[in-house]
N, C-alpha and C positions, 0 to 999 in steps of 0.2 A: 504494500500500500504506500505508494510516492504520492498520490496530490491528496490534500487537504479532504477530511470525509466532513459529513453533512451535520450529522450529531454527535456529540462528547458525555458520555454518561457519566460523572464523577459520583465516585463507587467509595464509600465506607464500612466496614467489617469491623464488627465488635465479638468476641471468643468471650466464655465463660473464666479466663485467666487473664495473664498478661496482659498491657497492653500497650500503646507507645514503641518503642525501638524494638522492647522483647514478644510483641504481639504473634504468638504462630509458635513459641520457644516454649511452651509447655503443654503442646499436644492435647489444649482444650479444642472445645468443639464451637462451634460458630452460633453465635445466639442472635445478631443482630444482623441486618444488613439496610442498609439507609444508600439508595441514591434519587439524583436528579437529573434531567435532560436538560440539554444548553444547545439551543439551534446556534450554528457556528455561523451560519450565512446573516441571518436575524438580529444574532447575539437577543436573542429571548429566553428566559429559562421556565420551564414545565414546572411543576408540579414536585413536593418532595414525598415520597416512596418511603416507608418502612418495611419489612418484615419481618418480625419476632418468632423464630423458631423456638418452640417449646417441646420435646419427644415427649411423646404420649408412651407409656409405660406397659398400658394394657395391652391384652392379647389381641385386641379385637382391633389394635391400628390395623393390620395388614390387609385388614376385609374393605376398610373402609377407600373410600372412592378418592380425585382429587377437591372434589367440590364440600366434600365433609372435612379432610385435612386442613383446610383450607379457608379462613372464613374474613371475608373485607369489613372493615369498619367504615362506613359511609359518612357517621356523624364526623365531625372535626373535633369536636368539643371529646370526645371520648379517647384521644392521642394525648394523653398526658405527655409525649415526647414531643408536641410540636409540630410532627410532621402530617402532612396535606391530606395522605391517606397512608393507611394502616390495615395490613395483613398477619394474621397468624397461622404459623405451618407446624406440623408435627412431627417434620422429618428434613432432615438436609434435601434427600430429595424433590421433594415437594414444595420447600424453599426454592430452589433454584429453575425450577419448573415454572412457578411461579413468576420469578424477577422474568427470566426470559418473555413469559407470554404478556405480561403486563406493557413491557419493553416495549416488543413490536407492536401491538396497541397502538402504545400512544406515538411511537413512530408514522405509522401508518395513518392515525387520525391527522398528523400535523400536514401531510401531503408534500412536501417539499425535501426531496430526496429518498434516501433508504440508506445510506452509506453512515456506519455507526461504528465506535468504539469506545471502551471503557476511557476511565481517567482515575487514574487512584493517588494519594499522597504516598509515593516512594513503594517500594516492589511489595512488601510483607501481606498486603490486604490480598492481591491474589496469588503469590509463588508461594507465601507463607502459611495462606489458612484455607482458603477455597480447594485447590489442587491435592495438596496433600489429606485433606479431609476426603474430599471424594474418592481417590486414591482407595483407602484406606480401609471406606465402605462399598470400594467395587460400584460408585455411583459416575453414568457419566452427566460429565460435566457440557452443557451450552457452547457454541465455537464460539459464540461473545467475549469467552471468558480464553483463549487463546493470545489474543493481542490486545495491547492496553498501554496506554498514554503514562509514563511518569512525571506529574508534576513536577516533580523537585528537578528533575531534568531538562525539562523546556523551563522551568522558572532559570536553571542555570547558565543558559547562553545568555540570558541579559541580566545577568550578575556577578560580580568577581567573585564570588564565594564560589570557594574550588572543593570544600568538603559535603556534602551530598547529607552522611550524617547529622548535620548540623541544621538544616535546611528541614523547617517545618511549616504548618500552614499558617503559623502564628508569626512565625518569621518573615515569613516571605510577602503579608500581609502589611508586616510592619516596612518592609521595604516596598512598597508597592504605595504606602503613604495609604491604606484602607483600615477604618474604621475597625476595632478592636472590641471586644465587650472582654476586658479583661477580668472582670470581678465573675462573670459568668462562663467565659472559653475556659475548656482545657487545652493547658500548655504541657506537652509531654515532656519538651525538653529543659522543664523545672520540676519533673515529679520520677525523680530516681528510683522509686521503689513503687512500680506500677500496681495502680485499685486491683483489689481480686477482682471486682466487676464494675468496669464502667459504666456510669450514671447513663441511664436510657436518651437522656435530650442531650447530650454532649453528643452524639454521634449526627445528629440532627441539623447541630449546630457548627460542625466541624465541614458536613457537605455545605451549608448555605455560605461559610466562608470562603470554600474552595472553588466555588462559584465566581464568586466574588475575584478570585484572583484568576481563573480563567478569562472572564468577563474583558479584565482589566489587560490580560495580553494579548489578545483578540484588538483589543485596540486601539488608539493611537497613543504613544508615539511607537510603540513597540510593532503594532499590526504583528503578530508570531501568525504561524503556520504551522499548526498540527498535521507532520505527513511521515512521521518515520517511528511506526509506535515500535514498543518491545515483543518480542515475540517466544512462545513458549511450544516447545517441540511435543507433538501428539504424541510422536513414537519414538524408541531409542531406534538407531541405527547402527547397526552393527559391521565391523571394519574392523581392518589389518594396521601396524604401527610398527615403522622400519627403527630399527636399532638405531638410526643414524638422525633420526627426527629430534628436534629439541623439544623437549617441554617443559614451560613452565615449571618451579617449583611454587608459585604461587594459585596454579590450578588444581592440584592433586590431593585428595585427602582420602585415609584410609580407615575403612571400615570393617568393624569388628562385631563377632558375635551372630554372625550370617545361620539360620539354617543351610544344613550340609548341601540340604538340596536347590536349594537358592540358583539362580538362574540372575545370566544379566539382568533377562525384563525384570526380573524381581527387585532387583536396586534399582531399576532406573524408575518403578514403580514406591519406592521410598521415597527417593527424590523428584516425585514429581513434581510438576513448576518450576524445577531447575533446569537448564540446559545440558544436558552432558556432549561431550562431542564425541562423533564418529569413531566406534571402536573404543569408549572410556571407561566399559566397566570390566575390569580384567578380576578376576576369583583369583586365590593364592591358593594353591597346591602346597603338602606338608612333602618334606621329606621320604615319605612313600608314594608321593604323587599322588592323594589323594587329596581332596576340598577340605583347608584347615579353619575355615567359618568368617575368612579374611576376603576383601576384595579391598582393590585400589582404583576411583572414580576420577577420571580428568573432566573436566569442568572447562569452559566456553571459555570463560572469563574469571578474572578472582573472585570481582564481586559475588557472582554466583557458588563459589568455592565460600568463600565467609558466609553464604546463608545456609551453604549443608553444615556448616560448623552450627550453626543452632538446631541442628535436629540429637546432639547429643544426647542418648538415651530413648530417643523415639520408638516405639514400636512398629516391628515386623512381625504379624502376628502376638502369638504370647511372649514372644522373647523382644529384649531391649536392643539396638544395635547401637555401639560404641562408634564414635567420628573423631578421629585426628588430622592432623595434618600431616603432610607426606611429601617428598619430593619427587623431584621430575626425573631423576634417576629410578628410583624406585618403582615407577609405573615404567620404562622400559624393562629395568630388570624382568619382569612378572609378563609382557604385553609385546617388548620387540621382540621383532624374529626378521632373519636372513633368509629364510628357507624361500626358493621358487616356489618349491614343490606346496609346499603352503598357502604362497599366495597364489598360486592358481587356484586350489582347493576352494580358495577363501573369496575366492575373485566374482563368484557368482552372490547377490545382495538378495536378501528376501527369504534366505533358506534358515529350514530351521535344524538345527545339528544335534547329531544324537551320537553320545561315547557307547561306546562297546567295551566292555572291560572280561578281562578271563577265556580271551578266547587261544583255542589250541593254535601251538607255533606252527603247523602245517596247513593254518585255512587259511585258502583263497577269497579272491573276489568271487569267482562262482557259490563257494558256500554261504557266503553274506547274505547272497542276493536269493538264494535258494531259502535261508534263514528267514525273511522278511516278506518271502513267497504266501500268496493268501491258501490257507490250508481247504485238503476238500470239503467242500459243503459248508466254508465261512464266506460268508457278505465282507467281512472288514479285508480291507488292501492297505496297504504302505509302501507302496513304488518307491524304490529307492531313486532318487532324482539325478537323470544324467546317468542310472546304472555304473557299470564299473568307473566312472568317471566322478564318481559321488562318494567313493569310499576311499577314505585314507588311511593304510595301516601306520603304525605307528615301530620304527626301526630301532636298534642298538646301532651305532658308527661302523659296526663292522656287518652289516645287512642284515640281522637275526632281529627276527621278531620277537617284541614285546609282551605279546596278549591284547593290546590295546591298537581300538581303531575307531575313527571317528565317521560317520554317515549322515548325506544330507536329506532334508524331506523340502518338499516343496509346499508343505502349510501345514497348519497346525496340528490338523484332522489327523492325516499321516503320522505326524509326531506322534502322537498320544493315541494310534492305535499302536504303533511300532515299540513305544512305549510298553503296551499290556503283555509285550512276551518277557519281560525282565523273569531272569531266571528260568527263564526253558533251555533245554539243553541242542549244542550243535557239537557232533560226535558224542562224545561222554563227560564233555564239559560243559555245567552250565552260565550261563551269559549273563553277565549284570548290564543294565542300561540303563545310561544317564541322561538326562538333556543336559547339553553344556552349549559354550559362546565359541565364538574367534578367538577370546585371549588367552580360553583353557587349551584349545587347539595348539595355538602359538608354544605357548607356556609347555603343556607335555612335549613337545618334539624338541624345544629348545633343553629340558631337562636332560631327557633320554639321548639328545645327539650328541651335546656340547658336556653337562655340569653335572655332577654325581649324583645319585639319587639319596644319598647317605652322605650327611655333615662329615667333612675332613676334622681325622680323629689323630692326638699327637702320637708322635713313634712313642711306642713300650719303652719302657724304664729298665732293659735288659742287664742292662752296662753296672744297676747300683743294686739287682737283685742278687740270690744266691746262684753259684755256676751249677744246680745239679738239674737234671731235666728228667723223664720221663723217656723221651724220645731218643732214637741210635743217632750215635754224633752224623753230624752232616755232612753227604759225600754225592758223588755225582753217580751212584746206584739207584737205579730206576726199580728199585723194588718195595712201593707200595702202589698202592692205588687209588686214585679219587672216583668216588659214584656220586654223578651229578644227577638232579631228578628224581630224586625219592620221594613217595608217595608222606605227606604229613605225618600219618600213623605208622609210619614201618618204625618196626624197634630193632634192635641188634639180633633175635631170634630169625625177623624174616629176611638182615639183609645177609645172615649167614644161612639160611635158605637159598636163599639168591645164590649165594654163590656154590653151595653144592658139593661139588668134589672137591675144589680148591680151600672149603673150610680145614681142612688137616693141612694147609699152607698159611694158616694165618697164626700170625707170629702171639704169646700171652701178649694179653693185654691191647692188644693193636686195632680195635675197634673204635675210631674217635668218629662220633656224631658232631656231627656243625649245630651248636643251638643258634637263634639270632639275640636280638638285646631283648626281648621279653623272656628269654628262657625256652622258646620254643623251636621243635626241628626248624631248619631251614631248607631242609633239601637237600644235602650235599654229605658228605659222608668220606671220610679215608680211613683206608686199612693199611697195615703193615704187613705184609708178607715177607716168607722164608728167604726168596731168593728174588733176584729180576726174573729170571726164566719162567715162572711161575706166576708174574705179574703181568708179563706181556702177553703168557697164553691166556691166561683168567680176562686180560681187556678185550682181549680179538674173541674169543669166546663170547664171553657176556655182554659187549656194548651194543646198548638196545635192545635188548629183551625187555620184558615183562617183570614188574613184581610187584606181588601182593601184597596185602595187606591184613594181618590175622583181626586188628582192630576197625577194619573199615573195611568198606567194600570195594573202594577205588582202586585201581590199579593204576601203574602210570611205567611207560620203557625210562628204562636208566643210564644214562652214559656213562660206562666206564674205562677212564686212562688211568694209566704208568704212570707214575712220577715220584720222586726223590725224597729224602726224608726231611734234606730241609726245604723244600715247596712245599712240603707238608706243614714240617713245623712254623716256614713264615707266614700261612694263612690262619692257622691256629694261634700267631700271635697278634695278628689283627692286621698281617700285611694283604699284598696283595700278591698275582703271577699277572704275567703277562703274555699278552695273548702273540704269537709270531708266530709268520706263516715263511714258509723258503716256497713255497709255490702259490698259485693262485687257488690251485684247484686240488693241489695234495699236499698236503701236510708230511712232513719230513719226520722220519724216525730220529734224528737225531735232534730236534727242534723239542720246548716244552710236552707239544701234544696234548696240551691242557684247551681247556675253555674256558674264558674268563672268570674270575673268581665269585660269586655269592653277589659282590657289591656291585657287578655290571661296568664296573669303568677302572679307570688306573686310578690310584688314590696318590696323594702327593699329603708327607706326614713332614713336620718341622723339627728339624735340628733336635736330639735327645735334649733334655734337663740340665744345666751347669748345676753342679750345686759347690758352695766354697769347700774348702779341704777344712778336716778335721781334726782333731787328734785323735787319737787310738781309744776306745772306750775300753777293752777288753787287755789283760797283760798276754802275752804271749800262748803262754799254758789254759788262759781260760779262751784265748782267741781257738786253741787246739778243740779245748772242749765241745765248743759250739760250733765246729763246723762235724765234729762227729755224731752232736745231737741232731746237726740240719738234715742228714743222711735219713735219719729216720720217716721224714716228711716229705711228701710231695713237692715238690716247686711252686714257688709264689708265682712262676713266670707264666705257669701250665694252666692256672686256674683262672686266670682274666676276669675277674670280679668286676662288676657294676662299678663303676668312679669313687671312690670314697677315700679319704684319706688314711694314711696307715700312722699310725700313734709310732714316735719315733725310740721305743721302749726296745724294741728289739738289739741285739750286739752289734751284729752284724748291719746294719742303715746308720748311714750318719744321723747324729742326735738334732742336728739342728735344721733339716733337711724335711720337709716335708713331703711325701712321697704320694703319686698319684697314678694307680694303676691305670693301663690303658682302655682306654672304653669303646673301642672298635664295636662295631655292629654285631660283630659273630664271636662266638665263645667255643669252646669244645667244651662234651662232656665228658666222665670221667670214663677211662678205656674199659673195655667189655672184652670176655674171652671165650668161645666157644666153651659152650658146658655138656655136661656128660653125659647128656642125656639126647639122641636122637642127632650126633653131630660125632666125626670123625675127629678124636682128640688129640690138642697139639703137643708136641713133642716136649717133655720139659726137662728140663738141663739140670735144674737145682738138685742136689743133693745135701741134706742136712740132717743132724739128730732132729727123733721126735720128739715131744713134748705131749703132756697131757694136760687138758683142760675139763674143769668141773663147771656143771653147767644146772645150777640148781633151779629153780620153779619151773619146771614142764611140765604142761599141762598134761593131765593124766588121757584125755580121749585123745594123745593125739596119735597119728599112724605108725609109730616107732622109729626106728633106724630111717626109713625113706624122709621124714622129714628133720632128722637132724643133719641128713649129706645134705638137703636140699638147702637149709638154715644155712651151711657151712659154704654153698657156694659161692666162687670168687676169691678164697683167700688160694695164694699162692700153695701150687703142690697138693697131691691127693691126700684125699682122707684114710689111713693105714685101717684104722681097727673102731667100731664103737663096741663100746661095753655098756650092756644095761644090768644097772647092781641088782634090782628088781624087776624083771620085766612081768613078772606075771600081773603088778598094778598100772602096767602100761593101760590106759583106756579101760582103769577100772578106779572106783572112790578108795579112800585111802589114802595115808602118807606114802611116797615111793621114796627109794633110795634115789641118789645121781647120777647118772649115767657121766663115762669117762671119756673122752675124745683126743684120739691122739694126731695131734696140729705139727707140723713141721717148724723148726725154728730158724732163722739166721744168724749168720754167725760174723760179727764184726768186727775188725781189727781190735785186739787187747782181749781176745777169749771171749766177751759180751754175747749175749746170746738174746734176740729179741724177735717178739712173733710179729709176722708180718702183716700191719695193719695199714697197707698203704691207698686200700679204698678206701677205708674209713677217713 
């Protein structure tokens, strides 16, 4: 709208809170509306307008009509406010319903044009309370209420006053040399701690003034022209944002406290009335690359950026959403991308995108599309749009698939039928779906191409721990093996199933499970075995079969490679392997032969701990002692504990050194050894005197002998002999004697002789 329109509606909005500067800033609801018509050609002014919205409570609003909501006051004398004529509504909707019809009315009765826009003192009357209210209740709102005249802004070209803030209709009155009733005006910008509810004829009185100063710029000596109103965007638009684009740090704020499932429209549906530009609302993805309740909102312009700052605490639904401020860095980090391949994806406007999460690493475009296929004897369709042209998988840098791919729909219908198969299955796995935007698109490919999906974690503290380890010192013997792919539930029982023959090849104890940082399998799995020979038959043998699971029902093939003991033990201390190929298309035997580690990318760890030198805590003889007591213990190094500080009371750590385990994503658990039962058993070397152990309160029902081996599994070396002093009260009432158990001992430098508790 460039030439000058016909009528100017200067619009007044009173909320049950706030009101003044912070009017819209505590998410009351709108109780008053007061405006006036001002023929612009005429310079005549209409009639002044109330509406007093009052919610009717009862059940029986919904039945009722708009002519019962709805009711005029004819008399003048019954407007206690003042105003010319007076309506009451019983619902926002019904208000607004209202203003509109009454509007073109009196438009229409005056005959001289049809060309009309709002006029409000300064943005908050519509960006601030009408929008986001309707918003809120899913009410739509009149196109009247889309573009709108800011006074304070045309009062600002014929005034040096450069702060906008400052500028009220009390002000701007007073500059304009017009008549004030100052014992009866409210002046906002002398009442710091705004009425909980503005006086009913202050609203009344605040349009007859604003009139007043429209009147007066209309004309002479000013003559202004009303032709470039503000304008408020119906829809968000959604769009791509190059890495290389500047923006603002005065546009960007970030919001907090999002449902998971939140969707751009859904922020830009908070912020309605505000502007957001092209492609501004980007979701934050957690470090597992899922929705961490964050999004980052660029904004038109600042000012519009300072009015989302008053929606702090506003509600989205039942939850509250938190607004900060944010930079212009920070909505690239989250929102830019380089990728072609993306913005072609992205290139088409209008579509609505749908994440596909959990899908198997060998499906196609064909399976998608066959996925999203209408089943026999269903009405519902969801064309995928553009077909193969419309589905993005989502890559690792080295071309291996994700699980994750993004799909476009061409409206909504499609969406939210494509939507109802979340969780049906394609092969044996089922499918989560999400709706997501462009900047989660952007954001997952930029994660998974470029930046770890797991926070860079500091190198292990190896250098200040004790030297004993668990694992065969480190050499370039390819004689263990990594199993990648293991089903959740597989425990050490099924992956020494899994391997079958070559269980009489695995070394004690050489079972190490990958937990991740919750304590839970991760998938990934190394064993030690006797020799290489036997490592490299058991890989070529086994990689990619099948295995089950005795706790679930899933199965899932496994990959298993060769590899060394310390690529073993650097991933079990929270390093990584790296991924090298000597060919394109074949993999070299003398090359790792590994597949990248658990964490999906290379990690990059900072410089070990400095810590100052110390003196000796311990003398010589007691320094002796305590590295013959560390023997008896596990390694601090092996057990990778959650982050916590270690109390500097030990001998061996310097005292004044605080010590911080490394807290890598993945952990091992403690080694497992085939047991004796239904498994070919491994070879064991130790030779030592027995020992006998008393083992008093057993309970009298239990199965005897079977379950005192069973009790006893795991500790190093067989069980010789048990003796039951009384077996006839085995699984009978009665006191029983203690049965005797003869345990193997170790034997340690200086004649010491101690039983081996090194699971415990």
């Amino acid at each position: 709208m460039t030439a000058q329109v016909d009528y100017l509606v200067v619009v007044f909005t009173a909320t049950s809170g706030a009101s003044g500067e912070l009017l819209g800033s505590d998410e009351k609801d709108l109780v008053q509306l007061v405006w006036q018509l001002v023929n612009v050609n005429t310079k005549t002014l209409g009639r002044v307008n109330e509406i007093l919205i009052r919610p009717d409570l009862s059940d029986s609003t919904e039945e009722k009509s708009d002519e019962d909501v709805v009711v005029e006051c004819k008399e003048e004398d019954e407007s206690s406010s003042g105003a010319d004529c007076m309506y009451t509504a019983t619902s926002l909707d019904s208000g607004l319903n209202m203003f509109n019809l009454q509007l073109t009315n009196e438009v229409n009765s005056a005959g001289a044009g049809t060309s009309l826009c709002l006029c409000t003192d300064g943005q908050l009357h519509i960006r601030q309370v009408i929008h986001p209210e309707a918003a809120s209740k899913n009410i739509p709102v009149p196109d009247c209420f889309f573009s709108f005249f800011d006074l304070r802004k045309e009062f600002k070209n014929h005034s040096a006053t450069s702060d906008l803030k400052a500028l009220n209709a009390h002000v701007m009155a007073e500059s304009l040399s017009l008549p004030v009733d100052v014992s009866s005006m409210w002046d906002p910008s002398a009442n710091q701690d705004p009425l909980p509810v503005l006086p009913a004829e202050v609203a009344v009185q605040q349009v007859r003034l604003m009139t007043s100063i429209v009147l007066s710029l209309l004309s002479e000596p000013y003559c202004h022209s009303f032709s470039n109103p503000e304008r408020i965007n119906e829809r968000f638009e959604s769009g791509t944002c190059s890495k290389m684009e500047k923006v603002c740090d005065n546009t960007v704020i970030r919001a907090r406290g999002l449902p998971w499932q939140s969707s751009d429209q859904d922020i830009a549906r908070f912020f309605k009335g505000l502007n957001i530009a092209k492609g501004g609302a980007a979701l934050c993805l957690n470090a597992q690359g899922r929705r961490n309740g964050e999004a980052l909102v660029r904004f038109v312009s600042e000012e519009h950026r300072d009015l989302a700052l008053q929606r702090h605490k506003h509600h989205m639904g039942n939850r509250y959403i938190e607004v900060y401020k944010a930079t212009g860095e920070d909505f690239l980090k989250i929102a830019g991308g380089t990728s072609n391949e993306v913005a072609m994806f992205l290139s088409r406007e209008d579509q609505i995108i749908v994440r596909m999460r959990g899908l198997p690493f060998n499906a196609t475009h064909d399976d998608v599309l066959r996925f999203f296929s209408p089943e026999d004897g269903s009405k519902e369709t969801c064309p995928i749009s553009g077909g193969k042209d419309g589905i993005l998988f989502v890559r690792y840098p080295d071309g291996r698939p994700t699980g994750d791919a993004f799909v476009l729909f061409a409206c909504e219908e499609h969406a939210q039928c494509a939507l109802r198969k979340h969780k049906e299955l394609l092969g044996k796995r089922y499918i989560e779906l999400f709706k997501s935007t462009a900047a989660e698109v952007q954001q997952v490919l930029n994660r998974y191409s470029s930046a770890p999906l797991i926070p860079v974690a500091p190198a292990p503290l190896v250098s200040v721990l004790p030297a004993v380890s668990l694992l065969p010192p480190p050499g370039g013997v390819r004689d263990c093996l990594r199993l990648r792919g293991l089903p959740y539930t597989a425990s050490i029982e099924d992956i020494l199933t899994f391997l079958g023959e070559f269980t009489q090849d695995v070394r004690q104890h050489g079972v190490h499970m990958v937990l991740n940082q919750q304590g839970r399998p991760s998938g990934d799995c190394f064993i030690q075995m006797t020799s290489a020979e036997r490592a490299l038959q058991a890989s070529q043998r086994l990689h990619k079969h099948v295995m089950s699971s005795q706790r679930g029902a899933n199965s899932r093939y496994v990959e298993v490679f060769p590899c060394s003991t310390d690529e073993m033990g650097l991933v079990l201390m929270g390093g990584s392997l790296s991924h090298t190929h000597t060919h394109t298309h074949n993999r070299s035997r003398s090359g790792t032969g590994l597949s990248p580690p658990p964490c999906k990318s290379r990690r990059l760890s900072p410089p070990s701990y400095a810590f100052t030198p110390v003196q000796q805590i311990l003398p010589t003889d007691a320094a002796a002692a305590a590295a013959a007591a560390a023997a008896l213990y596990p390694p601090m190094g092996q057990m990778l504990l959650a982050p916590r500080p270690l109390h500097p009371g030990h001998p061996y750590y310097p005292a004044s050194a605080q010590l911080y385990m490394n807290y890598s994503a993945y952990y091992p658990s403690p080694p497992g050894s085939p047991t004796t039962l239904g498994y070919f058993p491994a070879h064991s070397s130790m030779s030592s005197p027995g020992g006998l152990v008393r083992m008093p309160g057993l309970p009298y029902n239990g199965s005897g002998v079977k379950d005192l081996i069973n009790a006893m599994q795991g500790y190093q070396g067989p069980v010789e002999s048990v003796s039951l002093l009384n077996s006839s009260l085995m699984g009978q009432t009665g006191a029983g004697e203690t049965p005797l158990m003869s345990l193997p001992l170790i034997t340690k430098p200086g004649g010491h002789q101690y039983l081996d508790l090194t699971l415990l």
